[in-house]
C-alpha positions in Angstrom: -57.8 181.6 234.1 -58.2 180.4 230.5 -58.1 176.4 229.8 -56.1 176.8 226.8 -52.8 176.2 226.1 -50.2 179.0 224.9 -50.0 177.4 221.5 -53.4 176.7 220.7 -54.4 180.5 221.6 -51.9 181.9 219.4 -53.5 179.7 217.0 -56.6 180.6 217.4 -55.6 184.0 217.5 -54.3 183.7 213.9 -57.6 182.5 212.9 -58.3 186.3 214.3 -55.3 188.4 212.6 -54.8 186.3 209.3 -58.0 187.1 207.7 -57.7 191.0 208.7 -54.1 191.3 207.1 -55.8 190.0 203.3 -58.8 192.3 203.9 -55.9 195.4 204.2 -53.8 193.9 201.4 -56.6 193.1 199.0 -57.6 196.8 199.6 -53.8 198.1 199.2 -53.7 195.9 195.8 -57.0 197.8 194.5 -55.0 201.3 195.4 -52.0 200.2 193.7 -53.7 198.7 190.7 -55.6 202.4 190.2 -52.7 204.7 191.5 -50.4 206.3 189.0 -47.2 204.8 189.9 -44.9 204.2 186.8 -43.9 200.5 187.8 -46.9 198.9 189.3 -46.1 195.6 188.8 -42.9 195.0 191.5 -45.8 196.3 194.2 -48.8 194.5 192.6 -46.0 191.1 192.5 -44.7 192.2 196.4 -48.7 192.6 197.7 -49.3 189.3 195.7 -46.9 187.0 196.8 -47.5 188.0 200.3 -51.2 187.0 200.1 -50.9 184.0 198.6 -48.3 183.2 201.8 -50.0 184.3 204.0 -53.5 182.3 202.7 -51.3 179.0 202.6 -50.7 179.8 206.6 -54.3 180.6 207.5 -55.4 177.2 205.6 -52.7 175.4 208.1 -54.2 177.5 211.1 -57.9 176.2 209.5 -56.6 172.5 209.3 -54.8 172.4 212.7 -58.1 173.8 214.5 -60.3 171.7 212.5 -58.4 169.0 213.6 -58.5 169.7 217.5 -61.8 171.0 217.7 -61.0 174.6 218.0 -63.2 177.0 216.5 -63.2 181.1 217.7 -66.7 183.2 216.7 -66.8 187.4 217.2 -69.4 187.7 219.6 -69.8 191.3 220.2 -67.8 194.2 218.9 -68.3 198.0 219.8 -66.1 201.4 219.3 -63.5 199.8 221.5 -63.3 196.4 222.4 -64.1 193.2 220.3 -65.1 189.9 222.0 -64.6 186.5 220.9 -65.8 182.9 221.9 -63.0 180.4 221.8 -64.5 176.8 221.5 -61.8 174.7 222.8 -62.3 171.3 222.9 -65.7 171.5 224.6 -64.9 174.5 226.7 -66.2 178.1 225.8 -64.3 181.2 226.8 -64.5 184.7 226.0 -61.9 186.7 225.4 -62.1 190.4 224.9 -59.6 192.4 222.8 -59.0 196.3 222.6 -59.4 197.2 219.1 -56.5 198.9 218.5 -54.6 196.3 220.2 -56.0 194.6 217.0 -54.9 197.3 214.6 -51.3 197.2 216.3 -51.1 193.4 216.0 -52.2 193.0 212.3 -50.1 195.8 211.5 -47.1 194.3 213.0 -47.9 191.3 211.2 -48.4 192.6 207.8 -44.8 194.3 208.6 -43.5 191.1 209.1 -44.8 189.0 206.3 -43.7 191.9 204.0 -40.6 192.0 205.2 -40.1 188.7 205.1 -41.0 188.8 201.1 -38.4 191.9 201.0 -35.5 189.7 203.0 -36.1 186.7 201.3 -35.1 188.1 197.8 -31.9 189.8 199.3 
């Protein structure tokens, strides 16, 4: 049974998704800059403004753990699982995650924040 509460674990697990979505959209920004589309510049702008967004969250995530002694460190990662060490206030627990449970959550995620960019301009 895990010490932590609800909140703080989602939390923490931003500290864990956050960083993956800007490694995939500073990859998809590389594409886009080489790729031969006619108007780059509406996806370069999109892919952009969705970093910097979602950069401003993960230094609030950062702040907020910093704050209540939270801290999570990989631990051991193979083919199919990834473990972590949350560090919550004192305490130490490891949590394992399937890694395309992973995939599937940063993916949702990035569908989300890009969305959210798309909606937002309706």
């Amino acid at each position: 049974m895990t010490r932590i509460p609800d909140d703080d674990r989602d939390i923490m697990e931003k500290a864990i998704y956050l960083p993956m979505v800007l490694i995939i959209l500073n990859r998809d920004l590389a594409v886009v800059e080489t790729s031969p589309f006619k108007l780059k510049k509406p996806y370069l702008n999109l892919i952009e403004e969705t970093m910097k967004e979602i950069q401003r969250e993960l230094a609030v995530v950062k702040q907020y753990m910093k704050k209540n002694k939270l801290q999570v460190v990989e631990t051991k990662r193979d083919d199919a699982f990834t473990m972590y060490m949350f560090i919550y206030k004192g305490y130490e627990e490891n949590h394992n995650y399937f890694n395309p449970r992973i995939r599937n959550k940063v993916q949702e995620l990035l569908e989300v924040y890009l969305l959210k960019k798309h909606l937002s301009r309706s």
